[in-house]
LOMIFI-55882 format. One line per field, with one value per residue (C-alpha): residue number from 1; x, y, z. Coordinates in steps of 0.02 Angstrom, whole numbers. Example, Ala and Ser with C-alpha at 12.3 -4.5 7.8 and 13.67 -1.06 7.14 Angstrom:
2
k c(1; 2);
px c(615; 684);
py c(-225; -53);
pz c(390; 357);
// end
This chain:
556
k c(1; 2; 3; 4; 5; 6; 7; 8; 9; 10; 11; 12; 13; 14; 15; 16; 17; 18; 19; 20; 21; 22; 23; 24; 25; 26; 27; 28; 29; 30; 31; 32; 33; 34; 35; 36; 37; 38; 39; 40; 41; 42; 43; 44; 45; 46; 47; 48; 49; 50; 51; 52; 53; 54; 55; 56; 57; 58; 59; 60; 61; 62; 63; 64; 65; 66; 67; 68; 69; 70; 71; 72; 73; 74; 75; 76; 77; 78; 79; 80; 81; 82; 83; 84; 85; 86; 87; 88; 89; 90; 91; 92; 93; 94; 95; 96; 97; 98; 99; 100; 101; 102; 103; 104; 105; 106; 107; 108; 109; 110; 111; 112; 113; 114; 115; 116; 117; 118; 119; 120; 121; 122; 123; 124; 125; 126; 127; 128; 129; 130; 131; 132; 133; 134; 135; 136; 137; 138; 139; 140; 141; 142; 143; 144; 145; 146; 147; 148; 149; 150; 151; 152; 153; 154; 155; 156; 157; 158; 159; 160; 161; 162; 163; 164; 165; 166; 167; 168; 169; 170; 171; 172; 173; 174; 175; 176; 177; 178; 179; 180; 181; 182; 183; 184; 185; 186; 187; 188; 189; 190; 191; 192; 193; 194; 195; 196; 197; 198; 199; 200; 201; 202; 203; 204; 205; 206; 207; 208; 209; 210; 211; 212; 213; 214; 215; 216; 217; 218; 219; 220; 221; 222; 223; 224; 225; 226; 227; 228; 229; 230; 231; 232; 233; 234; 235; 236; 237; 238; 239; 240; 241; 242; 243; 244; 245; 246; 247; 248; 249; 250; 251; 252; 253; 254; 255; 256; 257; 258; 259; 260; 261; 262; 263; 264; 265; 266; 267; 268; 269; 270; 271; 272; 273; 274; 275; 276; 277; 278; 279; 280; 281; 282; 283; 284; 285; 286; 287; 288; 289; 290; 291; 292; 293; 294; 295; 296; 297; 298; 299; 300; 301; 302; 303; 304; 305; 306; 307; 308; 309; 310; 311; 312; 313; 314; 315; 316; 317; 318; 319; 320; 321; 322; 323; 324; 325; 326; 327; 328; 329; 330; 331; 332; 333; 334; 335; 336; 337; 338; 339; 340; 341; 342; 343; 344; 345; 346; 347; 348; 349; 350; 351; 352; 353; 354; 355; 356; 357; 358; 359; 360; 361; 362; 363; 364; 365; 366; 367; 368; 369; 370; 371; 372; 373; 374; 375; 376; 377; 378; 379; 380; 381; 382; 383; 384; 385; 386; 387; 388; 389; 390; 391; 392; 393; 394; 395; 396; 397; 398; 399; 400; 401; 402; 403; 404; 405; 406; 407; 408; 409; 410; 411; 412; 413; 414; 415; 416; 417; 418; 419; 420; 421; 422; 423; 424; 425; 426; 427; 428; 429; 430; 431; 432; 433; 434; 435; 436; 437; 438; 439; 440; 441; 442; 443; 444; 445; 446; 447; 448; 449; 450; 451; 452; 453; 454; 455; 456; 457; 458; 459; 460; 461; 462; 463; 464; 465; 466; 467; 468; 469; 470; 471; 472; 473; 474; 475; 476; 477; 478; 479; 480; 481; 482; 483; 484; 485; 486; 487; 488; 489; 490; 491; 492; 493; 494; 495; 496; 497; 498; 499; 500; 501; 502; 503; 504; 505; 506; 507; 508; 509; 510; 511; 512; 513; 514; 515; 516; 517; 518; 519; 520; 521; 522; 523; 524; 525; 526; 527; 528; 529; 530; 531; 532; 533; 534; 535; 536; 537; 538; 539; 540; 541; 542; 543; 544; 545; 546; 547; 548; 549; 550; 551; 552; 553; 554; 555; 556);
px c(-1672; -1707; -1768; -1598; -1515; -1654; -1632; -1428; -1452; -1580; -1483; -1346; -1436; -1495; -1310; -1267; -1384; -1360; -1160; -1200; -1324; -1175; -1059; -1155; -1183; -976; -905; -1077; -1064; -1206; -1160; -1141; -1216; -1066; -1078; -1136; -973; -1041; -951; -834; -726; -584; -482; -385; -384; -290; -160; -108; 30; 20; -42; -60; -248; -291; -243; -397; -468; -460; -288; -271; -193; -71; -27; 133; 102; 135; 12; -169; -174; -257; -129; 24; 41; -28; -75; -274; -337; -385; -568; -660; -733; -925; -1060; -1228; -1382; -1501; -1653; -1817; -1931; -1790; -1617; -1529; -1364; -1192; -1098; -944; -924; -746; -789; -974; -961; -1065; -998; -1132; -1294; -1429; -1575; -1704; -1818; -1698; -1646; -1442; -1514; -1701; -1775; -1642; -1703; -1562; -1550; -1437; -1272; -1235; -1094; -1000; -813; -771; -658; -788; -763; -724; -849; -921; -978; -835; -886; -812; -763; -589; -490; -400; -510; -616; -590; -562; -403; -337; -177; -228; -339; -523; -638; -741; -933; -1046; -1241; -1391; -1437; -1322; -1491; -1604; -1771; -1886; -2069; -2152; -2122; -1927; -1790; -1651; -1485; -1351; -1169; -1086; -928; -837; -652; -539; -560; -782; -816; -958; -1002; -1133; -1154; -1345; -1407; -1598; -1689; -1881; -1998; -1983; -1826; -1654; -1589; -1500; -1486; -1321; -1296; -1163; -1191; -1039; -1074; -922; -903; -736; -654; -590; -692; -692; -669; -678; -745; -873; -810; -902; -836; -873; -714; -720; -600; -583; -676; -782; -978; -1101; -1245; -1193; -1295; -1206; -1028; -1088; -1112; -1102; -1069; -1139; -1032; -928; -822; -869; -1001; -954; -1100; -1044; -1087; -974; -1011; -1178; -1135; -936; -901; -709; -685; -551; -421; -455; -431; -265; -191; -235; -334; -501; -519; -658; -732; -920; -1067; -1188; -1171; -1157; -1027; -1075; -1018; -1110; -1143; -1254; -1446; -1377; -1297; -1224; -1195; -1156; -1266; -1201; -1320; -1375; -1296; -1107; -945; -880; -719; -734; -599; -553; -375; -316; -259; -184; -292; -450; -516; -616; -719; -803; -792; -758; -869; -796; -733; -850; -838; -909; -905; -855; -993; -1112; -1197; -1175; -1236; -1184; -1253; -1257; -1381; -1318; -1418; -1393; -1511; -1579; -1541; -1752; -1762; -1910; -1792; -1667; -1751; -1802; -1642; -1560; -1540; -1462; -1454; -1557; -1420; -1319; -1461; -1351; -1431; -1269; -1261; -1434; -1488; -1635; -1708; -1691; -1763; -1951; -1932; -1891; -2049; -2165; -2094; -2130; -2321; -2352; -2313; -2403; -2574; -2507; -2430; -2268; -2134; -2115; -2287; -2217; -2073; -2189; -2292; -2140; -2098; -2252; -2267; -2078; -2119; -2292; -2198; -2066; -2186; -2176; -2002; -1987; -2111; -1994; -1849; -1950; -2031; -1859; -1801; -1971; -1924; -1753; -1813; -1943; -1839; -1677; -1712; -1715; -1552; -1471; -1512; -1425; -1269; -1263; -1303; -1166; -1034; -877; -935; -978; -1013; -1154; -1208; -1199; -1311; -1434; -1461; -1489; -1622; -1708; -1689; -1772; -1917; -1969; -1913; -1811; -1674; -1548; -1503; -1666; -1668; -1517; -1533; -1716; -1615; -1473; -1595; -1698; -1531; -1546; -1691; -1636; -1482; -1576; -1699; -1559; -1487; -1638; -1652; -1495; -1519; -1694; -1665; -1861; -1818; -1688; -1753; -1934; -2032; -2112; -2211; -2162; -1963; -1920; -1923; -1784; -1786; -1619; -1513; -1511; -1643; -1587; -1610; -1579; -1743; -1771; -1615; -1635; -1827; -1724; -1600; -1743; -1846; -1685; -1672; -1855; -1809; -1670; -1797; -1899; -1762; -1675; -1533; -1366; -1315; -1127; -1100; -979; -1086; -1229; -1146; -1111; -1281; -1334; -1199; -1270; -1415; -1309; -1180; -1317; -1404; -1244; -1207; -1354; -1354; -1277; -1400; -1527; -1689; -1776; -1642; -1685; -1886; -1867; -1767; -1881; -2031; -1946; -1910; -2074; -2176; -2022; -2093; -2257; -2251; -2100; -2239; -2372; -2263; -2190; -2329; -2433; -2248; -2268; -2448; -2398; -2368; -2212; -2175; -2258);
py c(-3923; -4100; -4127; -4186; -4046; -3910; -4032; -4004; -3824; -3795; -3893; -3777; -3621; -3699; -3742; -3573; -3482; -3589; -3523; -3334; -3356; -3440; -3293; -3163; -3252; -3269; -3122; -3010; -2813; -2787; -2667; -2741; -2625; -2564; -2605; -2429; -2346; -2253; -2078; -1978; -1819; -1806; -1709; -1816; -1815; -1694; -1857; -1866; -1781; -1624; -1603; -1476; -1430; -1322; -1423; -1403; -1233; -1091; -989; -810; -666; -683; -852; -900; -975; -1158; -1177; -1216; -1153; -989; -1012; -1093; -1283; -1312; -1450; -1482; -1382; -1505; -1483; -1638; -1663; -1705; -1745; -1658; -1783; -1691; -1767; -1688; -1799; -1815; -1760; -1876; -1758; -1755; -1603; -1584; -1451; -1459; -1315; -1337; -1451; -1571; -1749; -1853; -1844; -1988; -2008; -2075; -2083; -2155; -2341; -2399; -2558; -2619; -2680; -2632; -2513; -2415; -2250; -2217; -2106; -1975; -1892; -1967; -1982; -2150; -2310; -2315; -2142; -1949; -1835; -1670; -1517; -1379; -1202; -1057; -887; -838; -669; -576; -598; -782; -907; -1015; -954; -961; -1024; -1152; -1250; -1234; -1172; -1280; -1239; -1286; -1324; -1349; -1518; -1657; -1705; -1609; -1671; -1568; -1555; -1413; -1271; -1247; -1315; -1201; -1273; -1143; -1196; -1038; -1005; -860; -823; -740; -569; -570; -591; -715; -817; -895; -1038; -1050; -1222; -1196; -1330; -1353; -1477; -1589; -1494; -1558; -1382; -1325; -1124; -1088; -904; -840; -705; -598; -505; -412; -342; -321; -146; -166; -188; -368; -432; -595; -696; -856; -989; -1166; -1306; -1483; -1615; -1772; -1937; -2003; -2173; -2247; -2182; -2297; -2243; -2306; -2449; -2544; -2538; -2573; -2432; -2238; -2188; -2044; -1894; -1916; -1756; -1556; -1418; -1252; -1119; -940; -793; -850; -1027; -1097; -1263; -1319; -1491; -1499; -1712; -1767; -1792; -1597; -1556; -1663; -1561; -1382; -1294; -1207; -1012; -901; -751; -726; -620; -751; -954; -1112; -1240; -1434; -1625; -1721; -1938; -2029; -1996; -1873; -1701; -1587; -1405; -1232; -1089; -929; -794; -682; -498; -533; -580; -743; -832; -1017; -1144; -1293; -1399; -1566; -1580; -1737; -1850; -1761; -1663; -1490; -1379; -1201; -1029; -902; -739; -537; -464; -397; -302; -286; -138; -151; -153; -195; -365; -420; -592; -687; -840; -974; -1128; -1303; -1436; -1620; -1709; -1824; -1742; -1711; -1586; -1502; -1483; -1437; -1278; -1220; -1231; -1127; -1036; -1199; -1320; -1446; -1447; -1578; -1692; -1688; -1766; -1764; -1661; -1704; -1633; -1548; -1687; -1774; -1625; -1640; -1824; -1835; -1710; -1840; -1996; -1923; -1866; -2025; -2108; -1960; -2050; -2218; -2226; -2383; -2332; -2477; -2464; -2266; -2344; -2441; -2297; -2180; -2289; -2298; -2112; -2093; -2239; -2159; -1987; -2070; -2172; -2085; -2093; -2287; -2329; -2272; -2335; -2505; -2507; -2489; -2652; -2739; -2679; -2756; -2902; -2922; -2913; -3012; -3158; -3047; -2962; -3133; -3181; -3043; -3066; -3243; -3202; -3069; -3141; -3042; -2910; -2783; -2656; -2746; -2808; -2624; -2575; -2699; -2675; -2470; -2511; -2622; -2494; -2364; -2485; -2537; -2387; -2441; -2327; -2443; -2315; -2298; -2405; -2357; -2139; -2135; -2255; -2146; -1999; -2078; -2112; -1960; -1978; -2167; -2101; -1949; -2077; -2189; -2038; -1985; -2188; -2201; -2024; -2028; -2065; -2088; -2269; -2302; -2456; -2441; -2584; -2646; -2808; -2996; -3030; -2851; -2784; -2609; -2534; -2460; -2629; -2770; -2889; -3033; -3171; -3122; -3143; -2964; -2957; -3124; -3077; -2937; -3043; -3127; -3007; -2959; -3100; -3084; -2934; -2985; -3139; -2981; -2882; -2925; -3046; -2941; -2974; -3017; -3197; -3121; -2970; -3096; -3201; -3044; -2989; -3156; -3128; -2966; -3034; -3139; -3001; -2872; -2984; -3004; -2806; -2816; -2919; -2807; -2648; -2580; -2672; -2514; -2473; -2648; -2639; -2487; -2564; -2731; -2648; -2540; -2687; -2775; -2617; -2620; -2795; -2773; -2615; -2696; -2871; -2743; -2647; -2832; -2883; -2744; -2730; -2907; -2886; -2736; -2781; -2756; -2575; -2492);
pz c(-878; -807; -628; -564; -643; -522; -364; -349; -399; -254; -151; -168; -133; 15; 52; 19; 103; 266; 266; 224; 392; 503; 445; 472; 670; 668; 582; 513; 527; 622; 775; 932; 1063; 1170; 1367; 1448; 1567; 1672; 1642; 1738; 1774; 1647; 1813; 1925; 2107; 2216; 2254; 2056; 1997; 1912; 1757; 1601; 1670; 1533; 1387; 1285; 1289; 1199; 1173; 1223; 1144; 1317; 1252; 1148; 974; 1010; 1127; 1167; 1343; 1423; 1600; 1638; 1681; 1850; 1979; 2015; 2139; 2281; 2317; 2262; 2116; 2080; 1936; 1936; 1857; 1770; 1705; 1579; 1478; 1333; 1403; 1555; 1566; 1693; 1737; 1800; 1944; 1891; 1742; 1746; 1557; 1505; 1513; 1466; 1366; 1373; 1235; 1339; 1170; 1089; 1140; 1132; 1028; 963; 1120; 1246; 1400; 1404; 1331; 1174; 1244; 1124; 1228; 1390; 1455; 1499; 1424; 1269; 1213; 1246; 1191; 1274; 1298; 1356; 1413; 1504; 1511; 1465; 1421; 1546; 1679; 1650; 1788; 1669; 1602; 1808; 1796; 1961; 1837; 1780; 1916; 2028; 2054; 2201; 2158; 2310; 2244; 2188; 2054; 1963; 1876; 1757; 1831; 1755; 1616; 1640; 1764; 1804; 1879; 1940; 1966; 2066; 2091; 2207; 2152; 2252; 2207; 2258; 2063; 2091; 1928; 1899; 1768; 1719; 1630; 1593; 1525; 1470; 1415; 1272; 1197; 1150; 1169; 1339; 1372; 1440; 1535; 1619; 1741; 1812; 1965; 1993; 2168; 2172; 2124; 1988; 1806; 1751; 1573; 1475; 1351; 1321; 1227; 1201; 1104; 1083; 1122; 1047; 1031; 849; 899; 788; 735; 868; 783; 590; 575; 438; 334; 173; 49; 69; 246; 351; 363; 560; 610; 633; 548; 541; 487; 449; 350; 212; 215; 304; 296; 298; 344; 437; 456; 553; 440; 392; 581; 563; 424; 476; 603; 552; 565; 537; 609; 573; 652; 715; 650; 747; 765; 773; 795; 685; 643; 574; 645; 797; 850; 967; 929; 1012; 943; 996; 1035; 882; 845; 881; 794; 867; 817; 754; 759; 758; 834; 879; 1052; 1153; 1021; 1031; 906; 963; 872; 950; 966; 1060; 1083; 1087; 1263; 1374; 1525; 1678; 1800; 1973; 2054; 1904; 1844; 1641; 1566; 1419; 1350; 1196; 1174; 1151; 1051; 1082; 1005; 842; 674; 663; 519; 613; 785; 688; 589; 763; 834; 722; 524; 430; 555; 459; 330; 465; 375; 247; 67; -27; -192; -271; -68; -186; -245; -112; 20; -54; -59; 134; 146; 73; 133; 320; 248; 193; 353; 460; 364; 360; 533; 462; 406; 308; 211; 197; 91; -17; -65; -90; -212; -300; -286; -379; -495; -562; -597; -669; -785; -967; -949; -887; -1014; -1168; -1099; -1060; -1260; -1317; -1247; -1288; -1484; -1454; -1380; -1515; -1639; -1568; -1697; -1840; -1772; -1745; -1912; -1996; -1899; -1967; -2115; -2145; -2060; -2042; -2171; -2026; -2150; -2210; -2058; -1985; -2122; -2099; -1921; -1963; -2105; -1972; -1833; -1935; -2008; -1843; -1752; -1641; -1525; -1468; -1340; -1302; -1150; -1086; -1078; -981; -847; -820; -826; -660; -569; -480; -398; -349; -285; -185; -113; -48; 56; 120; 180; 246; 355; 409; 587; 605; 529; 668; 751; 664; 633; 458; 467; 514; 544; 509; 662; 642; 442; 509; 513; 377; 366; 484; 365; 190; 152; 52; -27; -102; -161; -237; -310; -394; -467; -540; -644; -699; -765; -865; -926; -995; -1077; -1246; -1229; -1280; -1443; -1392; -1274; -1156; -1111; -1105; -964; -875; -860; -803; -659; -597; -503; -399; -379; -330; -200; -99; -107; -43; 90; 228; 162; 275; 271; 212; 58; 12; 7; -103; -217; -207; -230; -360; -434; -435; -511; -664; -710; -720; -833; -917; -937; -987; -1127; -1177; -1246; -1317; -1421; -1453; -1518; -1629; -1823; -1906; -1950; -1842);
// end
């Protein structure tokens, strides 16, 4: 190749990598962070019209078939509406006195974009999005199935802030009968979970009964925490875990075509996306009813506990805890049986499972994600080696060899029997498996695949730095910089492998280096330093094997 012949060709690459950077700037997938609304009470004020108030909770054994409502349509009751801040070391929440739910959840710990002070919003009920956290007691007595609308609580403080071992906030509310109810939030330090309790002092005359039902709402918007568009995508939609299933994934679409039903002692019902969660986790030792529906655009998933009753006279409690929170395997096993399997790993989830376990001990000693990466990767390349080292012999045999093979097909022509023959007295002389590069490959794809998921769904890598320019392992690398190292150790690779026999297929295989580095381009930075450093090890033993083949006589 002359030198003018190298100048034009870098030139272009130049050129080309230039206009990949100014698209990306235009038109790239990166996620824009989405401007913070600050959220607010889905109930309208008492000078709106009427409205079907109890659209989205439960239905009742009182109710007709073709309809999602505990009570009749109703106006608003007119008593103003407010939110409730509550604040601990990782939750910033809003409640709505209008039903006591949760509106908003804020992830203090967890930024809305690499270097941004504000908090990442997992739920809130604004212009961006609709997603909360519904609760209430219905049945034939719950205030929330009043046919005037949801009930409205009253709270001594307006804020709340965690400063010691717990905080408790109580919303009450006194209906017209002297049932007072009170809704119980408990919170404590350095916990994503929140204890919800209900307690039902009924001094009225008359025995009380109803049931607790939780549910999370949520608007089919788009996933804000999915960091990129390329490749497999984190599962977005509900998690039901029950007796007969633990771990049954409902997306929308399933919500669309038929509502989810199953009665189960104990479980959990959750909301899942990529790196984060909310979930209801009924108390143990009952059978609760899960479900699932699609109303006015939203889609809910909960359930709904048995009746219980409360003497006139007499006090009873009922309660459920709710988890909102980063999809931390650790949290998650103490949250509740099965939880961690929201951290979901796909089908090979048991290779993958020890893998996750290691990549997080490596980084608890080497304190970078990054470097954690690197040494995975060594770690899955050394117990891999036996099997890389055939596979890589095999091609060093073939490569070897390619002269001879060449030389045969030239010789023979278009007698393929011959040439057939040839080639199998030459395979077995030299002992050579021409599938022997190809089985050992598909044999590791497993574990590649296993280590991409438990990449893509660490959400310890979300917005974690590795060294120089690559400042968030969660995102693509901002300048193509990786994926084009990748791209080039590529095509070492194929400068250390046989050349295929057949022109077409060779041409091909020249392509794939340039095809790979743009599917690459968009991939999370950390996806593409395991495959780069993947990369880099497979040439050196490849190198290595090369030439002690090389060095071998003939025949043996």
């Amino acid at each position: 190749m002359d030198v003018q012949r190298i100048i034009l060709i870098g030139a272009l690459a130049i050129i080309s990598y230039m206009l990949v950077l100014k698209w990306n700037q235009d038109y790239g997938t990166t996620p824009e962070p989405i401007a913070q609304t600050e959220s607010v009470s889905a109930y309208q004020s008492a000078t709106e019209t009427p409205t079907e108030v109890n659209s989205d909770l439960p239905q009742t054994a009182s109710m007709t078939d073709n309809s999602d409502v505990p009570g009749a349509k109703a106006a608003i009751n007119n008593q103003q509406k407010q939110l409730i801040s509550i604040k601990t070391d990782v939750l910033e929440l809003l409640i709505d006195t209008k039903g006591g739910d949760i509106i908003e959840v804020a992830l203090p710990e967890y930024k809305a974009s690499l270097g941004a002070d504000l908090p990442f919003v997992l739920l809130e009920q604004n212009g961006n999005r609709t997603y909360v956290s519904q609760s209430g007691l219905i049945g034939r007595n719950g205030p929330d199935a009043n046919p005037d609308g949801r009930p409205t609580y009253t709270t001594v403080e307006n804020s709340y802030q965690l400063e010691g071992d717990e905080l408790i906030v109580d919303l009450v509310h006194t209906g017209d009968n002297g049932v007072v109810v009170t809704k119980r939030y408990r919170f404590v330090p350095d916990s994503y979970q929140v204890e919800l309790e209900y307690i039902v002092n009924n001094a009225s005359s008359e025995a009380w009964q109803g049931k607790l039902f939780g549910q999370i709402k949520r608007d089919g918007s788009d996933d804000p925490s999915q960091t990129t568009d390329m490749g497999m995508q984190s599962f977005l939609g509900a998690v039901f875990s029950t007796t007969e299933n633990s771990y049954e994934k409902i997306s929308f679409d399933d919500m669309q075509e038929a509502n989810f039903k199953k009665v189960s002692p104990d479980g959990w019902v959750a909301m899942s996306q990529h790196y984060f969660l909310s979930a209801w986790i009924p108390s143990p030792g009952a059978e609760y009813s899960y479900s699932s529906r699609v109303s006015s655009g939203s889609y809910i998933a909960g359930f709904v506990s048995p009746s219980f009753d409360v003497a006139a006279g007499d006090t009873q409690s009922v309660s459920a805890n709710f988890y909102a929170g980063p999809k931390v395997t650790e949290l998650l096993e103490a949250a509740a049986p099965d939880l961690e399997l929201t951290v979901d790993y796909g089908i090979l989830w048991f290779i993958a499972s020890p893998l996750a376990w290691l990549l997080k001990a490596i980084h608890n000693i080497v304190g970078n994600w990054g470097v954690a990466i690197i040494f995975i990767t060594i770690v899955v390349k050394a117990l891999l080696f036996q099997v890389n080292a055939k596979a890589f012999k095999s091609m060093a045999k073939m490569r070897k060899f390619g002269p001879e093979m060449t030389r045969l097909k030239e010789l023979y022509g278009d007698d393929r029997q011959k040439m057939s023959q040839s080639m199998m007295e030459l395979y077995k002389k030299e002992k050579i498996n021409p599938l022997g590069g190809c089985l050992p490959i598909v044999a590791q794809m497993p574990v590649f695949i296993a280590l991409y998921w438990v990449l893509l769904e660490s959400v310890e890598l979300r917005h974690a730095p590795f060294a120089l320019w690559i400042t968030d392992l969660s995102v693509m690398d901002p300048y193509f910089i990786m994926p084009i190292l990748m791209g080039g150790t590529m095509f070492i690779q194929q400068m250390l492998n046989p050349t295929p026999p057949d022109p077409m297929q060779a041409k091909i295989m020249k392509m794939l280096p340039i095809l790979f580095t743009f599917f690459f381009l968009w991939f999370p930075a950390g996806l593409v330093l395991y495959w780069l450093i993947n990369n880099v090890l497979s040439i050196a033993q490849q190198y290595v094997i090369n030439k002690q083949i090389e060095a071998e006589p003939s025949g043996k």
